[in-house]
KELUMTOR-832411 format. One record per atom (N, C-alpha, C): residue in three letters; z, y, x. Coordinates in steps of 0.2 Angstrom, whole numbers, plus 5000, padded with zeros to 4 digits. Layout:
BEGIN
ALAZYX ...
//
This chain:
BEGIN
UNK553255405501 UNK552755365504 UNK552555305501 UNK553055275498 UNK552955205495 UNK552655235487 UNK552655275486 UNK552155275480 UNK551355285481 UNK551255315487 UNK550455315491 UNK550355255494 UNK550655205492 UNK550555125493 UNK550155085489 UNK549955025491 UNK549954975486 UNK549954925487 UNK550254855485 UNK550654795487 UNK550054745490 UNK550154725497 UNK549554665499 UNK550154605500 UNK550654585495 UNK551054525495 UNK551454545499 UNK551754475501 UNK552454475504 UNK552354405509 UNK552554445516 UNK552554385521 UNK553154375524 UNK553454315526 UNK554054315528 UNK554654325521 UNK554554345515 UNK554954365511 UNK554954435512 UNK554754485517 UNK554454555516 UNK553854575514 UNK553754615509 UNK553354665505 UNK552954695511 UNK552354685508 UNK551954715514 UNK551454755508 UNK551654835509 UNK550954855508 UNK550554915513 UNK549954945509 UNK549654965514 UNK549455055510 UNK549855085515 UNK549555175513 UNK548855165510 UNK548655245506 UNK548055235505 UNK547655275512 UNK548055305515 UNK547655325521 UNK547355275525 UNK547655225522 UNK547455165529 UNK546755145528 UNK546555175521 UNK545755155521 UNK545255205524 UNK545455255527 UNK545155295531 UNK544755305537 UNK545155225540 UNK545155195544 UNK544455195545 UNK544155135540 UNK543455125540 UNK542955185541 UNK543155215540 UNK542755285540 UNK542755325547 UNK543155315550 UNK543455335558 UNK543055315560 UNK543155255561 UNK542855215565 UNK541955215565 UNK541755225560 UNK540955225557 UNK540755285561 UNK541155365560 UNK541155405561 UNK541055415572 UNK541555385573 UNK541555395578 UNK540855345583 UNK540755295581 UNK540255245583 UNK539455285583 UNK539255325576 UNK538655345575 UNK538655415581 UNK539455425579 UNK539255525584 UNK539155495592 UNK539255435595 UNK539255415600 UNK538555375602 UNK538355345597 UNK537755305598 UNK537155305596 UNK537355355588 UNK536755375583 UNK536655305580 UNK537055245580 UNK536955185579 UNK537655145576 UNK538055145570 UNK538355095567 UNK538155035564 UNK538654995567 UNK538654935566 UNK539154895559 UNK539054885555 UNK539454905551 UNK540054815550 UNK539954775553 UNK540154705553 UNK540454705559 UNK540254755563 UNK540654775569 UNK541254795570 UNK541054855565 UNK541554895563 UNK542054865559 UNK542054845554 UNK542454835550 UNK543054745557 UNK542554725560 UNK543154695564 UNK543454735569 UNK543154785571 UNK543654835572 UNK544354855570 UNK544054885564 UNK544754875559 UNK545154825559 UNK544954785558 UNK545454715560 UNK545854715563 UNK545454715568 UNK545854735573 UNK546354755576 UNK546354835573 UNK546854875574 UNK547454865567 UNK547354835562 UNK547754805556 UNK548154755560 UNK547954705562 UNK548254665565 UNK548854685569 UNK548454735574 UNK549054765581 UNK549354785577 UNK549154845573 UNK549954885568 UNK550154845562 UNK550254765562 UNK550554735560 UNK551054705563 UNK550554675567 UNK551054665573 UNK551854695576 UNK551454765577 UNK551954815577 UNK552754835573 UNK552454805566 UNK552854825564 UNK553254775562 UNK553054685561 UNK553354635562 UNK554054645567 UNK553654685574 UNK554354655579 UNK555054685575 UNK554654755571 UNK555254795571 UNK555854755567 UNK555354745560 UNK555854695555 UNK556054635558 UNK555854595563 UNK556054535565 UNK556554535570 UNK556854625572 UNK557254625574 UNK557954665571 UNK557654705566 UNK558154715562 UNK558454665558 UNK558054605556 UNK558454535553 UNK559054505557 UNK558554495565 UNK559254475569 UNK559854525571 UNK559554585569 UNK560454635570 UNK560954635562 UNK560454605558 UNK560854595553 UNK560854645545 UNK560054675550 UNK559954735544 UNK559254715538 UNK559654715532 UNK559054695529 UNK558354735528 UNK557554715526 UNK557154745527 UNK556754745520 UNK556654795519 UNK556554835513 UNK555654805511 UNK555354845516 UNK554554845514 UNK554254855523 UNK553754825522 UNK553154855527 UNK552654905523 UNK552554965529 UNK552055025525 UNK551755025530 UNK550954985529 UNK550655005536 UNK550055075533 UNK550055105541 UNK549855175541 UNK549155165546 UNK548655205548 UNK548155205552 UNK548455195558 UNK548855255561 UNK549155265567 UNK549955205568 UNK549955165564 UNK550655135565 UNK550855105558 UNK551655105557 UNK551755125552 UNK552455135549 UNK552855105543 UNK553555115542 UNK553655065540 UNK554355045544 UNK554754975541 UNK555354985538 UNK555354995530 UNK555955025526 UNK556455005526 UNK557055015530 UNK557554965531 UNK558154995527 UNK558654935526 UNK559254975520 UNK559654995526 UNK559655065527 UNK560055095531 UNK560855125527 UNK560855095521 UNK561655105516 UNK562055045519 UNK561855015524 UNK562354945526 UNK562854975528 UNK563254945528 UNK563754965533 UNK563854955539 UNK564154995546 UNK564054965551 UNK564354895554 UNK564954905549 UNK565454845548 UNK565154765549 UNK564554765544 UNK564254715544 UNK564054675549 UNK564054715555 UNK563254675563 UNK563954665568 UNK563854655574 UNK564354655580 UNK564154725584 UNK563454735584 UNK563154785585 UNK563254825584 UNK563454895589 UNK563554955588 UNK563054985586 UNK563055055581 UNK562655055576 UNK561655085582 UNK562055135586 UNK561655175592 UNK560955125595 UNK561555075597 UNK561155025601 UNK560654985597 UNK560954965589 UNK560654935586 UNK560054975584 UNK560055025582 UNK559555065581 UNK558855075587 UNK559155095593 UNK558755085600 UNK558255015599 UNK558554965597 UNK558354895598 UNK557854885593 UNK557754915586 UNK557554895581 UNK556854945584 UNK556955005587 UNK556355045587 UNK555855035592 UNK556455005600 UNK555754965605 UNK555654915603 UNK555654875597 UNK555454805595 UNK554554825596 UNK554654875591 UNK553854895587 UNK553354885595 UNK553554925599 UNK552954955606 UNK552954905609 UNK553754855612 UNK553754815615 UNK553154735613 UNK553254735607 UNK552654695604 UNK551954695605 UNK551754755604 UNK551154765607 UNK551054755613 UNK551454785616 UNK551554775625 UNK551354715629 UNK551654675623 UNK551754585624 UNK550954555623 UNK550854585617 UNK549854555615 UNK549354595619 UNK549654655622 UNK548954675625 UNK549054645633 UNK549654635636 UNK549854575641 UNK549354515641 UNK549654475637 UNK549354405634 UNK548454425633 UNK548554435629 UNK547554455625 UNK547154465632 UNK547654515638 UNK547154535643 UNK547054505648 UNK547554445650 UNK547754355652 UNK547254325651 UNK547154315644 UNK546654275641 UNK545954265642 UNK545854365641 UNK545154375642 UNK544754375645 UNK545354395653 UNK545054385659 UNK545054305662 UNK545354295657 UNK545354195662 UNK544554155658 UNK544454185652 UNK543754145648 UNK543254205647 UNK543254265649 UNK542554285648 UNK542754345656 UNK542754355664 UNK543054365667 UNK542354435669 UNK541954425665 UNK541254485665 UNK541354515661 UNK542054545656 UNK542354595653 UNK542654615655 UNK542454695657 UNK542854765660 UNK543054785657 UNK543854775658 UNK544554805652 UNK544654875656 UNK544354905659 UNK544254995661 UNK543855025660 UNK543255005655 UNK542655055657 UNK542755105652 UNK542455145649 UNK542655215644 UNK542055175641 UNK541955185634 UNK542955185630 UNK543055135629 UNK543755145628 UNK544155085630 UNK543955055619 UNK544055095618 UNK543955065611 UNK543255065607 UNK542755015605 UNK542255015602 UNK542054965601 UNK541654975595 UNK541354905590 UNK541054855595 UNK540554885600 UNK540154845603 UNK540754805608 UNK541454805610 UNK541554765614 UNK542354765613 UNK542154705606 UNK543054685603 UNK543554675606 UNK543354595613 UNK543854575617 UNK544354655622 UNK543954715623 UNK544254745626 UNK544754785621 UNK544354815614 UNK544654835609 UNK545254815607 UNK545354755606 UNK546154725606 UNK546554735612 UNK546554735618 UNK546854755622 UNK547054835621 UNK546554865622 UNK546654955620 UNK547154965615 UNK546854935608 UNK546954935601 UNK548054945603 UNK548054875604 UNK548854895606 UNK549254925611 UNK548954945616 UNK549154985623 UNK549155065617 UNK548655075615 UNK548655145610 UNK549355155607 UNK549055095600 UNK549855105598 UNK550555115602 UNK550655065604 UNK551155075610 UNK551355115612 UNK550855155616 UNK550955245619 UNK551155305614 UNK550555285608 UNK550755345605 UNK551455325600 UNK551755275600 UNK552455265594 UNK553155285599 UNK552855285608 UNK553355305613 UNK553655375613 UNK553055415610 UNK553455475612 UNK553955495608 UNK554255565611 UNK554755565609 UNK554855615601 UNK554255605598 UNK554255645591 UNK554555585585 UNK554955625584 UNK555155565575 UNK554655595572 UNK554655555566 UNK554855475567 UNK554455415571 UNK554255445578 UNK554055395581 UNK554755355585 UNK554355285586 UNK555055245588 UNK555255295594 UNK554955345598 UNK555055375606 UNK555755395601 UNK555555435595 UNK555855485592 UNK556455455589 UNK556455405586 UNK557055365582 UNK557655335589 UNK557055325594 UNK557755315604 UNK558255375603 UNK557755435603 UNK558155495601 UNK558555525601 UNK558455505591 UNK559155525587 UNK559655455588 UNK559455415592 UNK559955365591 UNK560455355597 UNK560155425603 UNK560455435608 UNK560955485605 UNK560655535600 UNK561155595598 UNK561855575596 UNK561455535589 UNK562155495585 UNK562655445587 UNK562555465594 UNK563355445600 UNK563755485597 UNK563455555599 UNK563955625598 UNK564255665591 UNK563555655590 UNK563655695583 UNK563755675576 UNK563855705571 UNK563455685563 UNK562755655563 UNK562755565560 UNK562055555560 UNK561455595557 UNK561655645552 UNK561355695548 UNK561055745556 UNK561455765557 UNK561355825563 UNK560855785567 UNK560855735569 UNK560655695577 UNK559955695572 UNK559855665565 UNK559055665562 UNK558755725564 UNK559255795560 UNK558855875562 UNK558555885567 UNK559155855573 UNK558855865581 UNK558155845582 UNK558055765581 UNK557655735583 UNK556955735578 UNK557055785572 UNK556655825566 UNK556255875572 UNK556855905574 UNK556555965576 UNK556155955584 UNK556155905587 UNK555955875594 UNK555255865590 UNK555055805586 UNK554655785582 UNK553855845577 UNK554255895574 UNK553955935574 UNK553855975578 UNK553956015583 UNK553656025591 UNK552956005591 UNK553055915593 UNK552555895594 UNK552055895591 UNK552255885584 UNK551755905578 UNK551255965578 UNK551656005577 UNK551356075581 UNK550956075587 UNK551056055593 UNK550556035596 UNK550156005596 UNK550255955591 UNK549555915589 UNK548955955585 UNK549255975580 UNK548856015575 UNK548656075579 UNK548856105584 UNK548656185589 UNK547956155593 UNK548256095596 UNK547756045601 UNK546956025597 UNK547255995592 UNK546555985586 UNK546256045586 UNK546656105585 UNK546156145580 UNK545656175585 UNK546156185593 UNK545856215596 UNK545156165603 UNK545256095601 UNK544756045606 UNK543856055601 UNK543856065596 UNK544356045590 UNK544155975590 UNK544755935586 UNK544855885585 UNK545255875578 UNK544855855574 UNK544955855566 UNK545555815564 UNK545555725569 UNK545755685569 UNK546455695572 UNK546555725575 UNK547155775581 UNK547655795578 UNK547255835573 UNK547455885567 UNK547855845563 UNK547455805561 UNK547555735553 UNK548455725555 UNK548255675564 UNK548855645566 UNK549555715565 UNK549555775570 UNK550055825568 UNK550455835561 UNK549855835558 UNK549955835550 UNK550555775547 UNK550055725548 UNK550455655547 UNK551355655550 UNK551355675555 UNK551755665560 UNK552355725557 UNK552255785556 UNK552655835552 UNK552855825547 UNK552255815540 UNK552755775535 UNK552955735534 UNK552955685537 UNK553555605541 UNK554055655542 UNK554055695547 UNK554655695549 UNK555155745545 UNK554755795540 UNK555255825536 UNK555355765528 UNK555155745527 UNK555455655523 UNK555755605526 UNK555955605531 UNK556355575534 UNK557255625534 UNK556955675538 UNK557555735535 UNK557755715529 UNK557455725523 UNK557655735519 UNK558155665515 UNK557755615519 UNK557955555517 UNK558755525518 UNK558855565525 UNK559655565528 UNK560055605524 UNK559755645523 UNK560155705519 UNK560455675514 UNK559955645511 UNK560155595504 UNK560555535504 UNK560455495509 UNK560755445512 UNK561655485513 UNK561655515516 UNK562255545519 UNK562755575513 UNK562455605507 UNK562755615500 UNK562955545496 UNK562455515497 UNK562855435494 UNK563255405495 UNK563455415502 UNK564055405506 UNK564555425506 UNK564755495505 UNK565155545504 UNK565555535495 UNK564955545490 UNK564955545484 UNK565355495482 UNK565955455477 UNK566055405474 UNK565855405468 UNK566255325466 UNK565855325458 UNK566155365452 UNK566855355456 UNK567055405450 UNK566955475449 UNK566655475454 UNK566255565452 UNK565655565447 UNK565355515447 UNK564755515442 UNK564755435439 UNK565155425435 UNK565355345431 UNK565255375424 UNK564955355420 UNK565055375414 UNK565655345411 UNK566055385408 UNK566555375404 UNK566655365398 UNK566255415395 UNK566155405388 UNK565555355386 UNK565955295384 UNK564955225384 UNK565455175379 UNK564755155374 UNK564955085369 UNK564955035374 UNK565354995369 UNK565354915372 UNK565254865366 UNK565154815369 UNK565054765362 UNK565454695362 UNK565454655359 UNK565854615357 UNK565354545358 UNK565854485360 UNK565154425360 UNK565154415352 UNK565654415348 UNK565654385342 UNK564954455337 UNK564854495340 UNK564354545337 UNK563654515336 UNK563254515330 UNK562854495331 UNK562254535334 UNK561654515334 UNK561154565339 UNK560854595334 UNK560854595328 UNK560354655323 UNK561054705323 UNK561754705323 UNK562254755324 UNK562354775330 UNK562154735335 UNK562254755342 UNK561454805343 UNK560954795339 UNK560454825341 UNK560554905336 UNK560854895330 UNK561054955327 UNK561555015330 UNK562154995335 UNK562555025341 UNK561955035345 UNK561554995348 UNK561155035353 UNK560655105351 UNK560555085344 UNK560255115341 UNK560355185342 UNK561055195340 UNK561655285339 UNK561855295346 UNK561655255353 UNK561955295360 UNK561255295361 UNK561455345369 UNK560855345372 UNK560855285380 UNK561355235378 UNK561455175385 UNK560755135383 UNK560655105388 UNK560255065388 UNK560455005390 UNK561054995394 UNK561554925395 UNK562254925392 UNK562554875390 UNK563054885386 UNK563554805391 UNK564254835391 UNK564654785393 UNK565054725386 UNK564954695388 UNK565354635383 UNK565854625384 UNK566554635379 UNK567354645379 UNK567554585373 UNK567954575377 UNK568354505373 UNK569054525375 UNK569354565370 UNK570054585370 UNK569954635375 UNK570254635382 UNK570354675386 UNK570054655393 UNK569754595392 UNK569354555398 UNK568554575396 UNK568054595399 UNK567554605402 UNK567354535404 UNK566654495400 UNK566654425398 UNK565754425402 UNK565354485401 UNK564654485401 UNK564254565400 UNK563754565402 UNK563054615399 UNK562854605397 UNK562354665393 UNK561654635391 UNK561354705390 UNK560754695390 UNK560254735389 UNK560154755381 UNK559754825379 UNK559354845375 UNK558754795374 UNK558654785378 UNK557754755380 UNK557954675378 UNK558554655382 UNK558754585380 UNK559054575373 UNK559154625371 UNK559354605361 UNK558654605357 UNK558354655360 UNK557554625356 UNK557154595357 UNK557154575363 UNK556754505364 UNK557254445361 UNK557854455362 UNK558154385359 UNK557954405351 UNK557954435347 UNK557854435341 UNK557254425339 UNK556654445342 UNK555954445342 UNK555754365342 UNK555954315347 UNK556054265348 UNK556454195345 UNK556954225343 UNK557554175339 UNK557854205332 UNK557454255331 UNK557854285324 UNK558554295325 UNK558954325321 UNK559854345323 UNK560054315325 UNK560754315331 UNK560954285333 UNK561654325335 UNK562054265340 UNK562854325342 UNK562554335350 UNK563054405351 UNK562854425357 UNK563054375365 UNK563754345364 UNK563754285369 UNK563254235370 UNK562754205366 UNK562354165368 UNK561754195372 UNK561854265370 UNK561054285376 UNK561554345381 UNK561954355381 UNK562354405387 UNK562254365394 UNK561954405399 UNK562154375406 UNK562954395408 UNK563054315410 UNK563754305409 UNK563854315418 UNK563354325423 UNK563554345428 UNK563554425431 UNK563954465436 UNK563754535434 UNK564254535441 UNK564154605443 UNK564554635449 UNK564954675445 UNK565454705449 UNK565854755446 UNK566154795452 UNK566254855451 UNK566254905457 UNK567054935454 UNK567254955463 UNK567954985462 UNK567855075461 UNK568255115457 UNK567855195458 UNK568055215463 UNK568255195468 UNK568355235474 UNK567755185479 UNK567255165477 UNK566655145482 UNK566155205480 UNK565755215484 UNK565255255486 UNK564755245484 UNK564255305480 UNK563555285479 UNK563155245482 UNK563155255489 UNK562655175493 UNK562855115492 UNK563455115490 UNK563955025488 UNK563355025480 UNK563555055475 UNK563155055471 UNK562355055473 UNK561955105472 UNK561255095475 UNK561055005477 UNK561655005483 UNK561354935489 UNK561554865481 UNK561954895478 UNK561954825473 UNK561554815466 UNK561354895465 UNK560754875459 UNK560154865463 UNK560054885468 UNK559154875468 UNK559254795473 UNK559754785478 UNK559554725481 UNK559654635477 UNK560154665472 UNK560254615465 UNK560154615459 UNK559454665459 UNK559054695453 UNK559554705445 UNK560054725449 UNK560754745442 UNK560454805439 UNK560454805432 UNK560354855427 UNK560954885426 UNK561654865429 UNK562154905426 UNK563054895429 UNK563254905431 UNK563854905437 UNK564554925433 UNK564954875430 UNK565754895428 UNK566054945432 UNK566254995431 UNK566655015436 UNK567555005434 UNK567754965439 UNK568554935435 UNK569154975441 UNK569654965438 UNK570455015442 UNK570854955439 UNK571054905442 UNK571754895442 UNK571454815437 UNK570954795437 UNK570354755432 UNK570454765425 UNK570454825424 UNK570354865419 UNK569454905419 UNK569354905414 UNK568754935412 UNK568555015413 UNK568455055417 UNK568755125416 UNK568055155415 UNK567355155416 UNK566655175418 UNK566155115420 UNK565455135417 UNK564855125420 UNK564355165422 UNK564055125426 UNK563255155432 UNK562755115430 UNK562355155429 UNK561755125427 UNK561155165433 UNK560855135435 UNK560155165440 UNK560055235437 UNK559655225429 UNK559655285425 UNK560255355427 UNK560655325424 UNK561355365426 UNK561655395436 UNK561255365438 UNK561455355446 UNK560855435447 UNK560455425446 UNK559655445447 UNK559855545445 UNK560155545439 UNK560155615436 UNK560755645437 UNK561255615440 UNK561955615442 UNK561855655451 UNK561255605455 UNK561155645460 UNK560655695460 UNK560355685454 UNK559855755453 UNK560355835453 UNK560855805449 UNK561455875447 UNK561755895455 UNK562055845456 UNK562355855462 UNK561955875466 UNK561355875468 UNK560855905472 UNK560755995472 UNK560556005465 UNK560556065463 UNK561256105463 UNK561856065458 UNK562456105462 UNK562456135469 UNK562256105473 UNK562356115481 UNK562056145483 UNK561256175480 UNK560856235480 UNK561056275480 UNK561556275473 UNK561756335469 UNK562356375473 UNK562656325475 UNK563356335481 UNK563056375486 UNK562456345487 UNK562256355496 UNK562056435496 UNK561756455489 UNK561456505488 UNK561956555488 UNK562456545483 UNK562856585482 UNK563356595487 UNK563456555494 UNK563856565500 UNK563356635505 UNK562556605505 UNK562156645506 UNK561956725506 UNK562056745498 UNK562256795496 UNK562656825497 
//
């Protein structure tokens, strides 16, 4: 989904971007205006859109602003026509919060609906106390020609439709977060998967047969969310399980600070790493990159490899878990992770390395799965 994206900045210190579907909007909205009036207004419309961008920001604000105070960090905002996605790192460990993980979960999903709930309260406060000849009932509730009502609907909509109880809507995430009292968090996703698609399915059966295109869109939307979400636990749930010493490379160059960089670039040259650890005797001193020996040459002519090595770096135990890794290269944008026993040197992980490492173990599993099948 975050590749169907593209970045509108970062607020609060979260990335915020916007689906490409989200520009379809404009077109909904045009669409549905003309077929009811024979008349679009296009300055209308378009604050329309606003409109409902704002509420399903809003929305999705509470979520993250509540997954900060449970303790969970927040990835990305993805906003969507109908709502959207708040990527959060679900490789934390529960250990982290005081919060039980169930409850924290509950809490983080009514944030989204509860929020709306709050602006369509207020906004409708408002509108009736300064303009008190707008009728927040008449059909339709949503239309260009009368915005102050629009904002009210705009978030009452969201609201309703993120309650039910289809994952991945928040109704859906209450869920599986009631299931994963009981069961395998994996299992309690499939549950709340398969509640979710139900729904989907009736949305798409409902579309096709009112018909209703847009109906159909949302089903559609709504089933592949929810089979990417599946798949996302699945994966998550193997990170966890998986350590590092099941996929560390063992066999890797190292290099020396006292090495200079047109010999340190000629070793890079004969592997296929692209991060290399820096060894002084039997002590692990730094890293450094491929990319960082050529730019220091490109820029200062030869040099030794201590004076451009990043002298600060993590180092993982092999008995931690692929999400221990994952959660510490991407959230400390690390190209490269020591794997040590006893602080000893024993394997590295590299992203690269991490990437093709669960490509195999994926396909193993196939293979397994196929062959128990048979």
């Amino acid at each position: 989904m975050r590749s169907w994206s593209i970045s509108a900045g970062r607020v609060f210190g979260i990335e915020l971007r916007i689906h490409w579907t989200f520009f379809l909007l404009p077109l909904f909205v045009w669409y549905t205006e003309y077929s009811a009036h024979r008349i679009a207004n296009e300055g209308r419309g378009l604050a329309l859109v606003g409109i409902i961008f704002a509420c399903v920001l809003a929305h999705e604000f509470g979520h993250a602003l509540v997954a900060r105070r449970s303790g969970v960090r927040v990835k990305s905002i993805i906003l969507l026509p109908i709502g959207g996605v708040t990527q959060l790192d679900d490789s934390q460990p529960a250990g982290e919060t005081k919060i039980v993980p169930w409850k924290r979960d509950i809490r983080i999903a009514m944030a989204g609906p509860l929020a709306n709930l709050l602006l369509a309260l207020i906004s409708g406060i408002v509108i009736v106390a300064i303009t008190p000849h707008v009728d927040l009932w008449t059909w339709p509730f949503m239309r260009s020609g009368n915005l102050p009502r629009s904002l009210v609907w705009a978030n009452l909509y969201i609201a309703g439709f993120n309650l039910l109880p289809a994952y991945p809507m928040d109704g859906g995430r209450v869920l599986r977060a009631l299931f994963s009292r009981h069961i395998d968090p994996v299992q309690a996703t499939r549950r709340a998967v398969s509640i979710g698609q139900a729904f989907a399915t009736m949305f798409i059966l409902g579309g096709m047969l009112l018909p209703n295109y847009w109906l159909t869109l949302v089903g559609l939307f709504l089933f592949i969310a929810s089979q990417m979400e599946e798949r996302s636990a699945v994966f998550q749930s193997v990170l966890e399980k998986v350590h590092l010493e099941d996929v560390m490379l063992t066999d890797f160059a190292t290099l020396s600070p006292a090495d200079t960089l047109e010999d340190a670039l000629e070793k890079a040259v004969h592997c296929l790493q692209d991060d290399f650890p820096v060894i002084r005797g039997s002590d692990m001193v730094g890293v450094i990159s491929k990319q960082k020996i050529l730019e220091a040459l490109r820029a200062e002519g030869n040099g030794y490899v201590q004076a451009v090595m990043n002298r600060i770096f993590d180092v993982a135990q092999k008995g931690e878990s692929l999400a221990s890794a994952f959660r510490k290269l991407t959230t400390k944008n690390l190209s490269i992770i020591p794997v040590v026993e006893d602080q000893r040197l024993v394997g590295i992980v590299t992203l690269q390395n991490l990437m093709h490492s669960m490509a195999l173990l994926a396909e193993s599993r196939k293979l397994r799965k196929q062959a128990l099948n048979s």
